[in-house]
PyMOL Python script that loads the backbone (N, CA, C, O; Angstrom):
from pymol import cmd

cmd.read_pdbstr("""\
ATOM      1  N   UNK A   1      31.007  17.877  -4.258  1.00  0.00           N
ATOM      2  CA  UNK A   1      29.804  18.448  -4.825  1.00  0.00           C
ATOM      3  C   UNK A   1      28.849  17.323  -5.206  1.00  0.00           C
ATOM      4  O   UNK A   1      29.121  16.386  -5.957  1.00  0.00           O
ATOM      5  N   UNK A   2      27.841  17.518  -4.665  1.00  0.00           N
ATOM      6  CA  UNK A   2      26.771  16.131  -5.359  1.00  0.00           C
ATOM      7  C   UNK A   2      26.184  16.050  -6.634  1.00  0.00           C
ATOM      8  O   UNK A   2      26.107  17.138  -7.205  1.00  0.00           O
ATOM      9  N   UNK A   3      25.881  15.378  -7.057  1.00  0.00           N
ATOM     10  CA  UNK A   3      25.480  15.134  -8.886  1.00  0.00           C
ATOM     11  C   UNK A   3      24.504  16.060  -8.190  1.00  0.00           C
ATOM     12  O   UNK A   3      24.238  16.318  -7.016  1.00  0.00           O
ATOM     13  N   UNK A   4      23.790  16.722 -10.171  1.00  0.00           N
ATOM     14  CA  UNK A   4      22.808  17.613 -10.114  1.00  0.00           C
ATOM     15  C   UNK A   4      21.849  16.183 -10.219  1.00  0.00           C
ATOM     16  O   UNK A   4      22.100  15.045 -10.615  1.00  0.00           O
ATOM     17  N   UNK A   5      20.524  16.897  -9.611  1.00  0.00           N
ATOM     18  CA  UNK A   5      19.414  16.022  -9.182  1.00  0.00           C
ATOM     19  C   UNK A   5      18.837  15.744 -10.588  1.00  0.00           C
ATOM     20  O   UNK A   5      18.307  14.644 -10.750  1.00  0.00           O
ATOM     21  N   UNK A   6      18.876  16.595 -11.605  1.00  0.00           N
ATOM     22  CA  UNK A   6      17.796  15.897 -12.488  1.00  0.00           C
ATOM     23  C   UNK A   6      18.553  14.738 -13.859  1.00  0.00           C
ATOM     24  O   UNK A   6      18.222  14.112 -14.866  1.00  0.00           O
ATOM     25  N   UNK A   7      19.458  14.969 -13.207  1.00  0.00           N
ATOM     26  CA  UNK A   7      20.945  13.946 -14.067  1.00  0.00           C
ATOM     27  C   UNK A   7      20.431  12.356 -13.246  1.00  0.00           C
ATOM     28  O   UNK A   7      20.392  11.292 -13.864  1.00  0.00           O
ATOM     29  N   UNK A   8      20.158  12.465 -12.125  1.00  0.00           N
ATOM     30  CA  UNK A   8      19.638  10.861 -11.885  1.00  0.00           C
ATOM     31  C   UNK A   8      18.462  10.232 -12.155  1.00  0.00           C
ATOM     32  O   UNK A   8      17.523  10.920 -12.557  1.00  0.00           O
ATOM     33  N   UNK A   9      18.294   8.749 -11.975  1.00  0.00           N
ATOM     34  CA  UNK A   9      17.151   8.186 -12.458  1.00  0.00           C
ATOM     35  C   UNK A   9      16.389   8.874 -11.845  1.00  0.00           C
ATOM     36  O   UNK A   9      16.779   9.784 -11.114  1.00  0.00           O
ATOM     37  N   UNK A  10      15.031   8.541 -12.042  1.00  0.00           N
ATOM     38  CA  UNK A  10      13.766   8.992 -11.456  1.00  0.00           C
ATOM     39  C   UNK A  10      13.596   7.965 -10.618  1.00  0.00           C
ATOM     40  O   UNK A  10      12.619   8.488 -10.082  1.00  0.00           O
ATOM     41  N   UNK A  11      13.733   6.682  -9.889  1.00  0.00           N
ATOM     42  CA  UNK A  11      13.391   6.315  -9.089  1.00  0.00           C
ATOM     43  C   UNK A  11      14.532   6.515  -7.906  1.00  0.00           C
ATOM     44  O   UNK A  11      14.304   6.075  -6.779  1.00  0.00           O
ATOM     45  N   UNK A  12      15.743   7.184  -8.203  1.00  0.00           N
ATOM     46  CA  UNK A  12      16.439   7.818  -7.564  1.00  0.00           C
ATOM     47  C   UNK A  12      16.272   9.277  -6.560  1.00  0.00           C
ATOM     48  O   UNK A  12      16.592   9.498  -5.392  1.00  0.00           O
ATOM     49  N   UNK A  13      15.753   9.947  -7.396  1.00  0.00           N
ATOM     50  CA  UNK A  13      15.361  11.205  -7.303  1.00  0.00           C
ATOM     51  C   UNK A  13      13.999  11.182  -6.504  1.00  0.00           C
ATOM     52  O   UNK A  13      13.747  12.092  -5.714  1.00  0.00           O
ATOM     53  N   UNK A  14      13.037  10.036  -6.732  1.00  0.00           N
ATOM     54  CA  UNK A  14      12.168   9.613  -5.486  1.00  0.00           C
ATOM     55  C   UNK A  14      12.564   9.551  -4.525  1.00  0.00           C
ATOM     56  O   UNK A  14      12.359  10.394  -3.653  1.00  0.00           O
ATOM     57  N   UNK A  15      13.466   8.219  -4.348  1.00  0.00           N
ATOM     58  CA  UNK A  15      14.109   7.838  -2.814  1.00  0.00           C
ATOM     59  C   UNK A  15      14.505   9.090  -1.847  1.00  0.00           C
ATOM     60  O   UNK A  15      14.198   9.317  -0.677  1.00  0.00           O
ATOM     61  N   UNK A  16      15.444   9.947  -2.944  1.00  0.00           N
ATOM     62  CA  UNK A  16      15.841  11.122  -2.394  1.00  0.00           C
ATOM     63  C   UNK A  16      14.985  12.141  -1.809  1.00  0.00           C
ATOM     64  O   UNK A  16      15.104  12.663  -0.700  1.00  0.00           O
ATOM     65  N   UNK A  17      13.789  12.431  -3.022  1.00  0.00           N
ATOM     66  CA  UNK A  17      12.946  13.387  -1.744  1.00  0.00           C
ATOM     67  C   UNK A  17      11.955  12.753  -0.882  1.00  0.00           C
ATOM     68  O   UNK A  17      11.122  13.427  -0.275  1.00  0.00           O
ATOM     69  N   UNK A  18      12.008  11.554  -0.808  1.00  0.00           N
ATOM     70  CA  UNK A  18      11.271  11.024   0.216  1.00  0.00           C
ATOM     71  C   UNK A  18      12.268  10.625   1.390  1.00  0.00           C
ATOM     72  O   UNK A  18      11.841   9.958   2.333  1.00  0.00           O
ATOM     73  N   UNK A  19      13.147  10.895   1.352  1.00  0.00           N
ATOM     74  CA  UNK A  19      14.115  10.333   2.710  1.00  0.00           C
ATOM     75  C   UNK A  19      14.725  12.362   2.647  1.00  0.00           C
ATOM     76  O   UNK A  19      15.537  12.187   3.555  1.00  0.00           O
ATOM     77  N   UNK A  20      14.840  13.356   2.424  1.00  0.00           N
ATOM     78  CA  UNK A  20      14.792  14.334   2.336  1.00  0.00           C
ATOM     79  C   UNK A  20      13.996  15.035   3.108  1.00  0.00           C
ATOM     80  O   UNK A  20      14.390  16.047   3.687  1.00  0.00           O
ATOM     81  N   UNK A  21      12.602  14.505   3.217  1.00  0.00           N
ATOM     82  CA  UNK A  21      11.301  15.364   4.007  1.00  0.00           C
ATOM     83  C   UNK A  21      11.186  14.808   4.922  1.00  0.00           C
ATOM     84  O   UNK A  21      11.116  13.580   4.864  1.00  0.00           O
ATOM     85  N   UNK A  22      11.118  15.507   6.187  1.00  0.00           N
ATOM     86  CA  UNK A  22      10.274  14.550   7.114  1.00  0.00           C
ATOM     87  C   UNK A  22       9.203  15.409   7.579  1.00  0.00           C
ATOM     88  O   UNK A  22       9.246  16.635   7.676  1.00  0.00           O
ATOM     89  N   UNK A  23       7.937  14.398   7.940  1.00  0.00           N
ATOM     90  CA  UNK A  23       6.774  15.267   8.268  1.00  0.00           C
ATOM     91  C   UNK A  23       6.020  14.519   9.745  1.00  0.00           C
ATOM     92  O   UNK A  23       6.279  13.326   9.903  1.00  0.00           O
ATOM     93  N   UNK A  24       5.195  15.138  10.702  1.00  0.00           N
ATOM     94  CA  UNK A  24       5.210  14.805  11.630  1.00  0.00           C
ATOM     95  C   UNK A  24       3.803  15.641  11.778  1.00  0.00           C
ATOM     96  O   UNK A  24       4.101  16.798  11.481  1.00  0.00           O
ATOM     97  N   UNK A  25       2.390  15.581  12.106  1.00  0.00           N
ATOM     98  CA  UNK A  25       1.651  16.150  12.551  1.00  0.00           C
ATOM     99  C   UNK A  25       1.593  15.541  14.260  1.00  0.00           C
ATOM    100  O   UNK A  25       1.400  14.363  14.562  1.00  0.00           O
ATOM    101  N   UNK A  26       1.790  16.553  15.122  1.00  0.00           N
ATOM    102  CA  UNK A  26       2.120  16.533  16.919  1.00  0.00           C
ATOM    103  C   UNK A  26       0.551  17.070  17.303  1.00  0.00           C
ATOM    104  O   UNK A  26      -0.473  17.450  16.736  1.00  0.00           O
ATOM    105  N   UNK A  27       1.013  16.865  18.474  1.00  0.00           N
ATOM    106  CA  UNK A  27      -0.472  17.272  19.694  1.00  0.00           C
ATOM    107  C   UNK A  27      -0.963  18.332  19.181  1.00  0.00           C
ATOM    108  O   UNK A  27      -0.224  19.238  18.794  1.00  0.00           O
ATOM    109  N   UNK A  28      -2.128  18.388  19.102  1.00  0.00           N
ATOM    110  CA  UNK A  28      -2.782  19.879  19.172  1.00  0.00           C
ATOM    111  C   UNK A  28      -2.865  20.056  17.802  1.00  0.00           C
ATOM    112  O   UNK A  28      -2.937  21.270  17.612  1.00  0.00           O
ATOM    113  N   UNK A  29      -2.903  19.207  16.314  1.00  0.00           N
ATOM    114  CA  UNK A  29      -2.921  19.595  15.304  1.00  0.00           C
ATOM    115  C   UNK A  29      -1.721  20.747  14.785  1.00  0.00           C
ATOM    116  O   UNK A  29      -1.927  21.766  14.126  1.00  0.00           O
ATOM    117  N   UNK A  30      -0.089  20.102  15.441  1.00  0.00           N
ATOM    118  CA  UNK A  30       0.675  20.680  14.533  1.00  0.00           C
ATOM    119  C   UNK A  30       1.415  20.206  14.195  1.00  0.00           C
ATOM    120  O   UNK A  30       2.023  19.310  14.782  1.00  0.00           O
ATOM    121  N   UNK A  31       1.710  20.793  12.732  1.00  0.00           N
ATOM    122  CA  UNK A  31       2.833  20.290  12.175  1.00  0.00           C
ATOM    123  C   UNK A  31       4.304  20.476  12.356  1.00  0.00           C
ATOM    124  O   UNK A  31       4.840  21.210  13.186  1.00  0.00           O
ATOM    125  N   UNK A  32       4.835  19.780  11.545  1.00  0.00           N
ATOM    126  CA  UNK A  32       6.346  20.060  11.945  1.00  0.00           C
ATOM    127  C   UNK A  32       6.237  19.273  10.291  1.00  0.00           C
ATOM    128  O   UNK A  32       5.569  18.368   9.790  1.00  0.00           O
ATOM    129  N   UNK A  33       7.472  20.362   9.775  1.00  0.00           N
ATOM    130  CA  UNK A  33       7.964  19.918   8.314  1.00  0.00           C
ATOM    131  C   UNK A  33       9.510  20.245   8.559  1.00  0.00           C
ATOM    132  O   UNK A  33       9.880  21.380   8.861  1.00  0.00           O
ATOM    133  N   UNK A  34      10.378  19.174   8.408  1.00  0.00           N
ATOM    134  CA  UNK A  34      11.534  19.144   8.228  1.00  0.00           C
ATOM    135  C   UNK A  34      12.263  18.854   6.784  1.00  0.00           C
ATOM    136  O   UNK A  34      12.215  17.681   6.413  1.00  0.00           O
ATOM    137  N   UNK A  35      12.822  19.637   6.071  1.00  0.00           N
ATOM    138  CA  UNK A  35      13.244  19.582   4.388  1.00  0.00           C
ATOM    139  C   UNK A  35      14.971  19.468   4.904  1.00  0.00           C
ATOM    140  O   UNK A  35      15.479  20.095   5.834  1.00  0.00           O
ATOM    141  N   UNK A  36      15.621  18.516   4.026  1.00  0.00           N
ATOM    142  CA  UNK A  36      16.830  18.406   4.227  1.00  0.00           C
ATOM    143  C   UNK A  36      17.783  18.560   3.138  1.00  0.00           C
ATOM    144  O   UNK A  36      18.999  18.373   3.159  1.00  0.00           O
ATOM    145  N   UNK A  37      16.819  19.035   1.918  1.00  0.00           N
ATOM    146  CA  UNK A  37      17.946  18.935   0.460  1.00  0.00           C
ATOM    147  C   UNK A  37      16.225  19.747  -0.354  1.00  0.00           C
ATOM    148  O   UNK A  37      15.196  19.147  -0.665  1.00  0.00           O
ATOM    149  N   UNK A  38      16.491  21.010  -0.451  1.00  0.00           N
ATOM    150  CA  UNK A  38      15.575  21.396  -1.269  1.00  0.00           C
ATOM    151  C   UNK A  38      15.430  21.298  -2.266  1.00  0.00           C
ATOM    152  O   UNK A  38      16.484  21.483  -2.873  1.00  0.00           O
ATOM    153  N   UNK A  39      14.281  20.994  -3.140  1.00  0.00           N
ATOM    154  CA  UNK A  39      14.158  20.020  -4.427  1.00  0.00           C
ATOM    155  C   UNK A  39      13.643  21.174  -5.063  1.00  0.00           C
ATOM    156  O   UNK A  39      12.715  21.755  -4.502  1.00  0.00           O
ATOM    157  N   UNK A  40      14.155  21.684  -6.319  1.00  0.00           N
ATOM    158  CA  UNK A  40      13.813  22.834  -7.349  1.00  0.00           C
ATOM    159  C   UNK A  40      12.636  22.252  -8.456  1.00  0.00           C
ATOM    160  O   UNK A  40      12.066  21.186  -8.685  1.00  0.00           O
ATOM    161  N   UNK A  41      12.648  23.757  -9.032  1.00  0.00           N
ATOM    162  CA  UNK A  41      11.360  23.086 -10.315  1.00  0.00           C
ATOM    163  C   UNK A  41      11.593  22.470 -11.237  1.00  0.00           C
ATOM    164  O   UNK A  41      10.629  22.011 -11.850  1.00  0.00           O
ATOM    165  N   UNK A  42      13.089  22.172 -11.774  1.00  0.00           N
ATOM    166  CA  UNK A  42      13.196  21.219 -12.477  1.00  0.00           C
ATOM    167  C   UNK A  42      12.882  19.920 -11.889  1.00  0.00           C
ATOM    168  O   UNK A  42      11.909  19.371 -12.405  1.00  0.00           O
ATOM    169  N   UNK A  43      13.507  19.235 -10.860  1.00  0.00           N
ATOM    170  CA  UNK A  43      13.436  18.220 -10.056  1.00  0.00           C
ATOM    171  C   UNK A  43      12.113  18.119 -10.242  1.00  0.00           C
ATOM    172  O   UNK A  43      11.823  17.417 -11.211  1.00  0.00           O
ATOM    173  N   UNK A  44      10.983  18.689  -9.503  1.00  0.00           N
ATOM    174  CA  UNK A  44       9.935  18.516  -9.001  1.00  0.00           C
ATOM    175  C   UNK A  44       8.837  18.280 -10.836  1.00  0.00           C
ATOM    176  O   UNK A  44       8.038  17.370 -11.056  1.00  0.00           O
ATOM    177  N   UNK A  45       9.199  19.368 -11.758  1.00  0.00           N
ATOM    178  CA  UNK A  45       8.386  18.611 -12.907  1.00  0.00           C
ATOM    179  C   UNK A  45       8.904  17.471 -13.875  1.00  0.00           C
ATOM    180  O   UNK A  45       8.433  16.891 -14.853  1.00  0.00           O
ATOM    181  N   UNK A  46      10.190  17.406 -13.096  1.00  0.00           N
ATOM    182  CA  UNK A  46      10.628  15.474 -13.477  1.00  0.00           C
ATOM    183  C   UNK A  46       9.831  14.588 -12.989  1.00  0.00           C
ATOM    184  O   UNK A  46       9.357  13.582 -13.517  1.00  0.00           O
ATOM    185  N   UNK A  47       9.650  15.203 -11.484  1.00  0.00           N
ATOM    186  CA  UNK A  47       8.832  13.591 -11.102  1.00  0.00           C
ATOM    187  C   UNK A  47       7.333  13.994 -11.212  1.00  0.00           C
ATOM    188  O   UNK A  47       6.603  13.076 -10.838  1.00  0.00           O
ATOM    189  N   UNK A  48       6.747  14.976 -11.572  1.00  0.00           N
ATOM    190  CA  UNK A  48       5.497  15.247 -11.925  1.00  0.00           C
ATOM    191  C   UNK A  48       4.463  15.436 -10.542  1.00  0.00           C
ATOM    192  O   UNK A  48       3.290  15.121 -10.340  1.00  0.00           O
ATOM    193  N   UNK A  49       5.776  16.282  -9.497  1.00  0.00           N
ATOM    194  CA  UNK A  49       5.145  16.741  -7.903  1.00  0.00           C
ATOM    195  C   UNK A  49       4.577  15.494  -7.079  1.00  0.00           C
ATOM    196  O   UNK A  49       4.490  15.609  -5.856  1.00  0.00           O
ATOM    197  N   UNK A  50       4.226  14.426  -7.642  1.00  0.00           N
ATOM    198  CA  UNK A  50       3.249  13.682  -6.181  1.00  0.00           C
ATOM    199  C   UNK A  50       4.039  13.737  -5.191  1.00  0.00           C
ATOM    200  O   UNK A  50       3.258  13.955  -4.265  1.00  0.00           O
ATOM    201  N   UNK A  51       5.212  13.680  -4.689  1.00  0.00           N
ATOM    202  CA  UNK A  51       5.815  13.703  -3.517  1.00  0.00           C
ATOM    203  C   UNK A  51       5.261  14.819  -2.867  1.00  0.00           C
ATOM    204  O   UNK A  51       4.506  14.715  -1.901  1.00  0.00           O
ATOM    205  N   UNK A  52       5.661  16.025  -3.436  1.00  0.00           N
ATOM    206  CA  UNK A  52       5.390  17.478  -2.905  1.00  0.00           C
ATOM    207  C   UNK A  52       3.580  17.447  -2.467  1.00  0.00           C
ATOM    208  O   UNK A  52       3.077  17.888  -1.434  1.00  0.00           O
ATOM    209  N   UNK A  53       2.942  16.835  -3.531  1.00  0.00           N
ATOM    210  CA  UNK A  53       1.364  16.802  -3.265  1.00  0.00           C
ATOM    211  C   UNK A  53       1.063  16.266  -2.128  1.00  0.00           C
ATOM    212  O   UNK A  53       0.416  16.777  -1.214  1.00  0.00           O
ATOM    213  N   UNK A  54       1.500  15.301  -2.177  1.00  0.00           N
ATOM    214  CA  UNK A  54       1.597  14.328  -0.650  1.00  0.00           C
ATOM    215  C   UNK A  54       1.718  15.252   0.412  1.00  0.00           C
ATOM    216  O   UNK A  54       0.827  15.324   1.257  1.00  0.00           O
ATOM    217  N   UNK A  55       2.514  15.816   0.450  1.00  0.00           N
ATOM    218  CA  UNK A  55       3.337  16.523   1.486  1.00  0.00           C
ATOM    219  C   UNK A  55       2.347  17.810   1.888  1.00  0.00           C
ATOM    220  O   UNK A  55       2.257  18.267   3.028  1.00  0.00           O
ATOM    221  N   UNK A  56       1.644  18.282   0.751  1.00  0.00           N
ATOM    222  CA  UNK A  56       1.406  19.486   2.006  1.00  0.00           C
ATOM    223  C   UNK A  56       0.165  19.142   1.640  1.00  0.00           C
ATOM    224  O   UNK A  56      -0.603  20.027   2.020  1.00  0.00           O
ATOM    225  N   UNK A  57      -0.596  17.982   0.890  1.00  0.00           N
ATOM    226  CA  UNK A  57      -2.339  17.515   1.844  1.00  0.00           C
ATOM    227  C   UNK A  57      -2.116  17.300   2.879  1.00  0.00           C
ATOM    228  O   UNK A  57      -3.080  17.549   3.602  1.00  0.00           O
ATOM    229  N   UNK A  58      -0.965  16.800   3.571  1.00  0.00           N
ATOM    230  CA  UNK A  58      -1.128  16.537   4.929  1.00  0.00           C
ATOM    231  C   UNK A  58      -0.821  17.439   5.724  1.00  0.00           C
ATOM    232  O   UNK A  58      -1.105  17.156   6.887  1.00  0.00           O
ATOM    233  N   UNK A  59      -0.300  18.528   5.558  1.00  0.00           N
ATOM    234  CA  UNK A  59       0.179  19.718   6.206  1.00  0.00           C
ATOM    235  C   UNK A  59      -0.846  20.562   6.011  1.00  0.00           C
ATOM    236  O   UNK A  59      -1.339  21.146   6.976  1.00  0.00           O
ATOM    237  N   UNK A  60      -1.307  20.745   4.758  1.00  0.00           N
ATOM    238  CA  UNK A  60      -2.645  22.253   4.974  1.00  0.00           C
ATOM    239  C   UNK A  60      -3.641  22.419   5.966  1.00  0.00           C
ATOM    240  O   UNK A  60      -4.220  23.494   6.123  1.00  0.00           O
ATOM    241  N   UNK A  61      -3.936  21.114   6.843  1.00  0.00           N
ATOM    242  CA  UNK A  61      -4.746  20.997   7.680  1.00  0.00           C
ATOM    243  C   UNK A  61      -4.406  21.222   9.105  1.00  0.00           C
ATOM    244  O   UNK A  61      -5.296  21.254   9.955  1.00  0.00           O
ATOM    245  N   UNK A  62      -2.921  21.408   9.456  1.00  0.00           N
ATOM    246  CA  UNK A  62      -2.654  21.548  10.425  1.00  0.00           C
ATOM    247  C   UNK A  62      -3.131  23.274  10.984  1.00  0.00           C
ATOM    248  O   UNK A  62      -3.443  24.168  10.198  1.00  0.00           O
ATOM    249  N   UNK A  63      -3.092  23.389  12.190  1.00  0.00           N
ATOM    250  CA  UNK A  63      -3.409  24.613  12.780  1.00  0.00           C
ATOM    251  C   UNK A  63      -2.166  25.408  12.817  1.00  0.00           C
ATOM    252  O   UNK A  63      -2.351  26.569  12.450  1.00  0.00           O
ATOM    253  N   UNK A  64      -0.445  25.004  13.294  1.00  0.00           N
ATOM    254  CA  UNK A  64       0.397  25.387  13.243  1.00  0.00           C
ATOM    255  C   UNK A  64       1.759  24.434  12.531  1.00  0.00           C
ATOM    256  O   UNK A  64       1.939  23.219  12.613  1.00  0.00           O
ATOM    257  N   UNK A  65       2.587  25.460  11.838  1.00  0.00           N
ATOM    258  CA  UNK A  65       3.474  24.659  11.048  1.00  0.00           C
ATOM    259  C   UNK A  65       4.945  25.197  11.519  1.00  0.00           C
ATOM    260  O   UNK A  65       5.317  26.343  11.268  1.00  0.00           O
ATOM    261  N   UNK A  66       5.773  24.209  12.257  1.00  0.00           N
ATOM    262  CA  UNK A  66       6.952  24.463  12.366  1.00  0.00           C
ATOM    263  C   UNK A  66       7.690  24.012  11.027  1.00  0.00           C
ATOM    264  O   UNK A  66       7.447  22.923  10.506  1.00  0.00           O
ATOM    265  N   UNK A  67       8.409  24.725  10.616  1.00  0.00           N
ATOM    266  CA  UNK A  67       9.204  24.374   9.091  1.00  0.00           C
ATOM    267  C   UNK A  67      10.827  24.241   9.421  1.00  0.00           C
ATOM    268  O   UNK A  67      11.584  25.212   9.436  1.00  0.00           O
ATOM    269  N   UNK A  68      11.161  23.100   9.638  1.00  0.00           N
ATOM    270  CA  UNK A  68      12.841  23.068  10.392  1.00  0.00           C
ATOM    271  C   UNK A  68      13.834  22.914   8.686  1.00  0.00           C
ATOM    272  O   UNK A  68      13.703  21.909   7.988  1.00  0.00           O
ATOM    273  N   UNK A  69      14.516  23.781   8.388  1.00  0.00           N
ATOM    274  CA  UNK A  69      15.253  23.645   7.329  1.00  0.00           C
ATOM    275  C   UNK A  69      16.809  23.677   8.284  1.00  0.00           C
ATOM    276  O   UNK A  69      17.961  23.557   7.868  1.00  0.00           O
ATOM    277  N   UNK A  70      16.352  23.865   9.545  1.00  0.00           N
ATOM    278  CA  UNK A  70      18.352  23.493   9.749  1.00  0.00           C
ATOM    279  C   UNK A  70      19.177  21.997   9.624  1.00  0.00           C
ATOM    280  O   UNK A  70      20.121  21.751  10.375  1.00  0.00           O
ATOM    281  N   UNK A  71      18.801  21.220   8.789  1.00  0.00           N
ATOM    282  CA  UNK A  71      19.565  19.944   8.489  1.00  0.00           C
ATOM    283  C   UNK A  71      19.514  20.129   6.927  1.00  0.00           C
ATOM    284  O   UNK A  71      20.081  19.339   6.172  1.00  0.00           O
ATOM    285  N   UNK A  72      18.635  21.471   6.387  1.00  0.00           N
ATOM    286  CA  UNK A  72      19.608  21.309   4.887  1.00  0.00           C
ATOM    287  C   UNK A  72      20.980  21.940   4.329  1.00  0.00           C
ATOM    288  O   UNK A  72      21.273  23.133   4.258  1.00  0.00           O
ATOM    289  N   UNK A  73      21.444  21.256   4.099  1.00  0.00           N
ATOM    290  CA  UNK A  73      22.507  21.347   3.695  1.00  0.00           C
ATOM    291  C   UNK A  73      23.007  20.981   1.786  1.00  0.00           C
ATOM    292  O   UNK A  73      24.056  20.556   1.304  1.00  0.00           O
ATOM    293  N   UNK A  74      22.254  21.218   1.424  1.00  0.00           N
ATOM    294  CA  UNK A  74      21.715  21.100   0.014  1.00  0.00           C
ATOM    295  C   UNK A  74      20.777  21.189  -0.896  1.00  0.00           C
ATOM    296  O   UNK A  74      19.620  20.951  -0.547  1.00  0.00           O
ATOM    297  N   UNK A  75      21.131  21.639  -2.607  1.00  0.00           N
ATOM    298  CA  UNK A  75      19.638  21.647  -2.490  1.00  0.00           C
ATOM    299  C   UNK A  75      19.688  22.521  -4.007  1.00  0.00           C
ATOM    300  O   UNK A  75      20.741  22.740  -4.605  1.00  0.00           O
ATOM    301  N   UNK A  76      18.158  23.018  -4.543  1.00  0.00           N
ATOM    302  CA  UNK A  76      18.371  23.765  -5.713  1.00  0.00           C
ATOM    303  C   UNK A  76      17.627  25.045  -6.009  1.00  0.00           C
ATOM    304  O   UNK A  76      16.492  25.214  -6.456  1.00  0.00           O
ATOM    305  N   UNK A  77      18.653  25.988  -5.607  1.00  0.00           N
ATOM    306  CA  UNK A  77      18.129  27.225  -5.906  1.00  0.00           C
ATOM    307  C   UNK A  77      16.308  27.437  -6.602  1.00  0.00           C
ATOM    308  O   UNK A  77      15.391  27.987  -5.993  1.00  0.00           O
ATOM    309  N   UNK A  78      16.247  26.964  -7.667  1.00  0.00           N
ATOM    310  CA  UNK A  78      15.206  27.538  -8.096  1.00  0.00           C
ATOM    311  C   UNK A  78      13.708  26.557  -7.088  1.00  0.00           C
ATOM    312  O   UNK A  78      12.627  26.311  -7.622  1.00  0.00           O
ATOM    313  N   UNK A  79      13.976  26.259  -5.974  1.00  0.00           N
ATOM    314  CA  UNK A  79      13.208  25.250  -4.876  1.00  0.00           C
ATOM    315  C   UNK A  79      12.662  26.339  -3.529  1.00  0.00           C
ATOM    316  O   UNK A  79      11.749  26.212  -2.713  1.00  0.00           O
ATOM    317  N   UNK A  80      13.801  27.547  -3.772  1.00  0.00           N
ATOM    318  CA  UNK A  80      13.423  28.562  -2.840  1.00  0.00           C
ATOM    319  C   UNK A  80      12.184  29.203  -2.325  1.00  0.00           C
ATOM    320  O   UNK A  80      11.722  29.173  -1.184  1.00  0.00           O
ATOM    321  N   UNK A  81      11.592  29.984  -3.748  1.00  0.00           N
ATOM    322  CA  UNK A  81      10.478  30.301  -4.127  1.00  0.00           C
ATOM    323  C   UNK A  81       9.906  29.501  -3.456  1.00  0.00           C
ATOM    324  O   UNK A  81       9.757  29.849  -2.284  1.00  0.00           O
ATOM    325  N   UNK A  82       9.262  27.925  -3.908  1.00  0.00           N
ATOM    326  CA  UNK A  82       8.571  27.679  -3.850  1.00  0.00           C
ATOM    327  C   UNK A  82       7.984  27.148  -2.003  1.00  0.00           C
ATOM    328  O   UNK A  82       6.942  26.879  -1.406  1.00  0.00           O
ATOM    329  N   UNK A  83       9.696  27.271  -1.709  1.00  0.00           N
ATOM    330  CA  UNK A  83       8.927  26.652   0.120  1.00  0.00           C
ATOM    331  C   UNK A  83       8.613  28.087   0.881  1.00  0.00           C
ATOM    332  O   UNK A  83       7.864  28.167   1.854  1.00  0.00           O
ATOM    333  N   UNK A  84       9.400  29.361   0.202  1.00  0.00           N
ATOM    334  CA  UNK A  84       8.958  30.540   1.032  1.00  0.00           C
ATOM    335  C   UNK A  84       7.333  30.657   0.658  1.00  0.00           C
ATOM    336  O   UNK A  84       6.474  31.171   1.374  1.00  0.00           O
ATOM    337  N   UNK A  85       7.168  30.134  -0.460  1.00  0.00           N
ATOM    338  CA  UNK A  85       5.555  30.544  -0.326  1.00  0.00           C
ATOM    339  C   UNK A  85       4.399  29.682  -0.081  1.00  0.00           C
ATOM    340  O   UNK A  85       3.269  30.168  -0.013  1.00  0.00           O
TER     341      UNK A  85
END
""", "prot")
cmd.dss("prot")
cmd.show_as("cartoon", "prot")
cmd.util.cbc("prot")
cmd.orient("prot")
């Protein structure tokens, strides 16, 4: 079982959702968002979102968004919500 995420440092919990996401804008203005460990709302108002901010200024602009979640394999429930919407 992996430590809970908000039990580690914060420059931990960086590394993690930045090696976690991968993002890729392809031909034709699309995206591709790959999430590999979904990061919940605790996590995310630990580190005070810039990762997440990052992440979808560069995505809102795309025309189409492939969203690949088949390499997660971890992750925190209350993180659900927020990528279905």
């Amino acid at each position: 079982m992996p430590p809970a995420l908000p039990s580690l440092p914060t420059e931990q919990l960086i590394r993690l959702v930045r090696n976690s996401v991968k993002l890729e804008v392809l031909k034709n203005n699309v995206g591709y968002l790959r999430i590999d460990r979904i990061i919940g709302k605790e996590t995310a108002a630990k580190l005070g979102l810039p990762p997440w901010d990052n992440i979808w200024n560069k995505v809102t602009h795309a025309s189409l968004l492939f969203f690949d979640l088949r390499y997660s394999t971890a992750g925190e429930l209350s993180g659900v919500p927020f990528i279905i919407s």
